[in-house]
N, C-alpha and C positions, 0 to 999 in steps of 0.2 A: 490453389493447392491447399490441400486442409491441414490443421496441423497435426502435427508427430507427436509421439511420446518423447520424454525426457531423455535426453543421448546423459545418464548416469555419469559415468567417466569423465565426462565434461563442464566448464563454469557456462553457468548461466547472464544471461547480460539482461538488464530492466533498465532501456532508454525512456527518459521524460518525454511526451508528446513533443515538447516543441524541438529536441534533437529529431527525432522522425520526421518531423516538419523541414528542417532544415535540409537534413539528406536529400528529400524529395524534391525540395525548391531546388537543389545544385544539381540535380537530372533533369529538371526542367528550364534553370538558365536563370533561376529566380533571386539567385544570392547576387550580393553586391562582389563587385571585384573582390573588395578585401576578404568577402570572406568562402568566396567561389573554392578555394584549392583545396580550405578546410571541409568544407561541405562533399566536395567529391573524395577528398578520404576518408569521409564515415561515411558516403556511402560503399566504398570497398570496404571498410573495416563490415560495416552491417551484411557484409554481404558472407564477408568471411566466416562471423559469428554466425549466420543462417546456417551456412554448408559446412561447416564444422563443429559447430557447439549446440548453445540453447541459444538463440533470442527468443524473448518471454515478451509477451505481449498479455492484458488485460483488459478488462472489461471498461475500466475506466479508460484505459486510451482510445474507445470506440464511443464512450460518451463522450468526449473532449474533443475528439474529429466531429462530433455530430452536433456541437455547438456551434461551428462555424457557418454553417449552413440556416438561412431563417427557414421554417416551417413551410411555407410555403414556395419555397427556392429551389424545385426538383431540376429547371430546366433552368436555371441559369447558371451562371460560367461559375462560380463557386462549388457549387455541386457537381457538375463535371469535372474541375479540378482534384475535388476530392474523391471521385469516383476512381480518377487515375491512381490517387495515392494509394488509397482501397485495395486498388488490384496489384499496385507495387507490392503493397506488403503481402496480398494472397497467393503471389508469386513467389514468397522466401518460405524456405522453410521455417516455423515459428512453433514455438509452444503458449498455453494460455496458462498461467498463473491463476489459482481459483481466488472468487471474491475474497475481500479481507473480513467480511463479515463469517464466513464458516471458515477462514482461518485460526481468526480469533475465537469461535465455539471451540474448533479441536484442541486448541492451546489450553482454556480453560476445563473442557472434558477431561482432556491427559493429565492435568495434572491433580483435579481430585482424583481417579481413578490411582494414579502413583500415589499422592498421599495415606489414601485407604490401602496403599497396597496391593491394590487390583491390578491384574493386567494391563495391557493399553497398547495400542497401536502408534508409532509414530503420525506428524500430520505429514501428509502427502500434500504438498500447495501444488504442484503442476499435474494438467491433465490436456488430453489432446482433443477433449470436447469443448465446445464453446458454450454449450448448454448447462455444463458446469462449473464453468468460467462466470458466466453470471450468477451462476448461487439464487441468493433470492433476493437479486436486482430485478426480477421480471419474471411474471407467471410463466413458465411452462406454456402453456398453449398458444402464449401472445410470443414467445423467441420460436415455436413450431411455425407459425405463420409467416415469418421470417426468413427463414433457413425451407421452406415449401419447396423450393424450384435449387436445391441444393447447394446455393454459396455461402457465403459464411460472411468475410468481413464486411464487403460491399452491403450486402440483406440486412445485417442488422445494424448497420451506419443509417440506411433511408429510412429503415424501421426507429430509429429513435429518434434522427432527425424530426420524420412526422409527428412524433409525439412527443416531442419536449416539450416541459411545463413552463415553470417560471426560475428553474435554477436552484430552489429552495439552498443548494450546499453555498451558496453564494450567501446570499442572506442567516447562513448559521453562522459563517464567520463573522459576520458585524452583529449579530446578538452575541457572540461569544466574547467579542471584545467590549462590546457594552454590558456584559455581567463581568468582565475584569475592571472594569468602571467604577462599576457597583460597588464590589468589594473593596477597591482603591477607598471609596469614596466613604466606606465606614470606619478601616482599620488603617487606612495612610496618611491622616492628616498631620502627623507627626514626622514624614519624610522616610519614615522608617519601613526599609521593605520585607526584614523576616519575619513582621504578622501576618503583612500578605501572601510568601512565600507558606506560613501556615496555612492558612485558610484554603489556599488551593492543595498541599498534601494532604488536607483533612478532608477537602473534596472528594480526591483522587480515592484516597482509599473507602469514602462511600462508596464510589461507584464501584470498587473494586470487590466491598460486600456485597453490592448487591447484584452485582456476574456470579461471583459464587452460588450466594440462595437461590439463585436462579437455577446453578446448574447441576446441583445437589440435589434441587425437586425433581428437576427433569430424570435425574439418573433414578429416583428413586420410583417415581410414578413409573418410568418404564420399566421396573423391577430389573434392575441390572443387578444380576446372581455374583459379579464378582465383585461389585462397588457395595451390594447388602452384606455381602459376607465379609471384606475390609472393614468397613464399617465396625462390624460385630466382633472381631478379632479386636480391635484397640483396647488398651489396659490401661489409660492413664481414668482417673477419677470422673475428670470433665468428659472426655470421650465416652465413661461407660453412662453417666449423668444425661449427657447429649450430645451425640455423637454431632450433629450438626457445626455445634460450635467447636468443636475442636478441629473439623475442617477448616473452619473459616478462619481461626489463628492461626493454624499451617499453610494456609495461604497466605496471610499477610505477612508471615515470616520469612517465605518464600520470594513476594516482592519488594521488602523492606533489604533482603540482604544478597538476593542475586535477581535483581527487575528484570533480566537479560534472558530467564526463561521464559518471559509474560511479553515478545520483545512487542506485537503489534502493541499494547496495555502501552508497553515503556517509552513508545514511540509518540504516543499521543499523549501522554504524561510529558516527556521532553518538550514537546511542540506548543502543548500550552505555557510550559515555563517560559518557554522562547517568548512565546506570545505575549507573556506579560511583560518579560523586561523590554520588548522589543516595542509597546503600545503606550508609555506612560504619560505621554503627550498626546496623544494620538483621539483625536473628536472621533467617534464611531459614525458621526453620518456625514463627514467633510468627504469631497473628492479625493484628497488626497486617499483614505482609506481605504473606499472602493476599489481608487487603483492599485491598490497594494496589495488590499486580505483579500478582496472577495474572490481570487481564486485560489487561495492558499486553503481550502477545504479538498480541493478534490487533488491539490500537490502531497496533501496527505494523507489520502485515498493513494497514489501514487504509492507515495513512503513504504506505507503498509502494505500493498500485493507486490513490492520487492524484498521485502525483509526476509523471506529465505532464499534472494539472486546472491551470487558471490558480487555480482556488478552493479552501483546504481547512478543512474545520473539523474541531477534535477538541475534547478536555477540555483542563483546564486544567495537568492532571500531565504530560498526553504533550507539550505544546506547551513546558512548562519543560525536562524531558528532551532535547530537540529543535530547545531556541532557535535561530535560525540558518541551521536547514537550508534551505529552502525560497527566503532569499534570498539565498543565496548560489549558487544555481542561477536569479537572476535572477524570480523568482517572488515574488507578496505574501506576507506571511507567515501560518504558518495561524491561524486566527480561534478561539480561544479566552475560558472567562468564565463569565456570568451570562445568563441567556438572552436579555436585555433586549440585556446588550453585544453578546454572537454576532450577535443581529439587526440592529443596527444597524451592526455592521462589514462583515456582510454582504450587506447593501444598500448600502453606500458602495463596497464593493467590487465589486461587481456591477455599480451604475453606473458605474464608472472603467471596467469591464473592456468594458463595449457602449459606451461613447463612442467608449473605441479602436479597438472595431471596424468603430463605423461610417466613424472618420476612415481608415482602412483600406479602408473599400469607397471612397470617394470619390475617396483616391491611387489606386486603381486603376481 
């Protein structure tokens, strides 16, 4: 079944790969006693959210299915496993969430064009293509090849399968935690952590200029007629001197005193904070690490393609790292645990989110 457009009136739900996982294993008989009963009520919860609401599926839960499988593993029992789950989920109704990479463009588009005063389109993150869904995870010709014989989830699970690399998002998180090392290792030998807590805000908001002059040229090379003429219109001294720069202070003024508009920016700003308090013992190339962070790159790749779901679930490492985020962008916060608790937060949650909405259809 391919997916649908956005049911509006309705909350959106964004399960962690490894809940999907688990659903699938209690249809298949795979969960342990204990946790069999919770297993087959998220699979009726997932069923209900299908035929009634959003479930939001992403690009990255199709890369993280397609890691399980080795490269050369078309025919063995792995892969057919996965092939089942594949077609469980092509079987629900689903929406796709667009990459967090042209999320995070629109977010920073929208908001110079608002600062300048120019028009702006809200960001639209769900769409019922999968072609859009990956953004620019993947050439255009190489997901056509794919999608050729017309399915979707199944096609481009084998499709990545056969062509995974080395993981590189695994390996960025143990260089990221060895440039918190780094940093550690210049400014904390005094035990003292709000220089380092500096040094990483003083990070953050480099990278934060340099999205802006990014996307300040971009607006300007493509002669955007209402971003030139905002531009043109500003009366403070510095704006008529250089208009550039007085965007770039209206943006950091913007994430300095509500982050919660910038939320992908906020969310990977939180995670590395998390990151650091959470690493300070922490060897970057011991075992222990590996098992720890190296998949905690694409838990926030996750993060990110749900940050406009009303619902989100992860583990329980990424939701500590992460405390916070979610309500303070007004949002419940994400649902982490035991899979007994997950389910049960996610049914409360779930009901809270369609009462509202129907008291919502009713004001209206």
């Amino acid at each position: 079944m391919p997916a649908i457009p956005l049911r509006r009136d309705q909350p959106s739900v964004y399960l962690d790969a490894s809940h999907l996982n688990a659903a699938y294993n209690a249809i298949e008989g795979r969960l342990s006693d204990r946790d069999l009963d919770a297993g087959l009520a998220l699979v009726r919860l997932i069923g209900a959210v299908a035929r009634d609401a959003n479930l939001v599926l992403s690009c990255f839960h199709l890369v993280e299915f397609a890691q399980f499988v080795p490269p050369d593993g078309a025919d063995n029992a792995t892969r057919e496993y996965l092939d089942r789950q594949c077609s469980w989920l092509e079987s629900l109704d689903h929406v796709f969430v667009r990459a967090s990479t042209a999320l995070e463009a629109h977010e920073w588009r929208n908001l110079l064009l608002r600062l300048a005063g120019a028009d702006h389109l809200a960001v639209e993150p769900f769409t019922a293509s999968i072609v859009i869904a990956f953004g620019e995870r993947w050439a255009p010709a190489d997901l056509a090849d794919a999608l050729q014989e017309g399915s979707t989830i199944n096609a481009v699970v084998d499709q990545l399968t056969r062509r995974r690399g080395e993981r590189p998002e695994r390996d960025f998180m143990l260089d990221s935690i060895r440039a918190l090392q780094d940093d550690r290792a210049r400014v904390h030998e005094d035990g003292r952590s709000g220089e380092l807590r500096a040094v990483l805000a003083a990070k953050h908001e480099l990278g934060l200029l340099e999205i802006v002059r990014h996307t300040h040229a971009a607006l300007v090379e493509e002669r955007h007629e209402g971003y030139l003429r905002g531009l043109a219109s500003l009366t403070s001294p510095r704006a008529i001197l250089n208009p550039a720069a007085e965007v770039q202070e209206r943006a950091l003024a913007v994430w300095r005193e509500t982050p919660g508009e910038l939320r992908l920016f906020d969310l990977r700003r939180r995670f590395f904070r998390g990151l650091e308090l959470a690493t300070t013992q922490t060897v970057p190339a011991s075992r222990r690490a590996r098992e720890r962070y190296e998949s905690a790159a694409i838990d926030l790749a996750h993060a990110q393609a749900g940050t406009h779901c009303d619902i989100f679930t992860c583990d329980r490492h990424f939701a500590r790292l992460t405390a916070g985020a979610r309500e303070s962008w007004g949002r419940k916060p994400a649902i982490s645990g035991s899979l007994s608790a997950v389910v049960a937060e996610l049914d409360a949650q779930y009901r809270s989110a369609r009462r509202n909405a129907a008291r919502e259809e009713q004001v209206r």
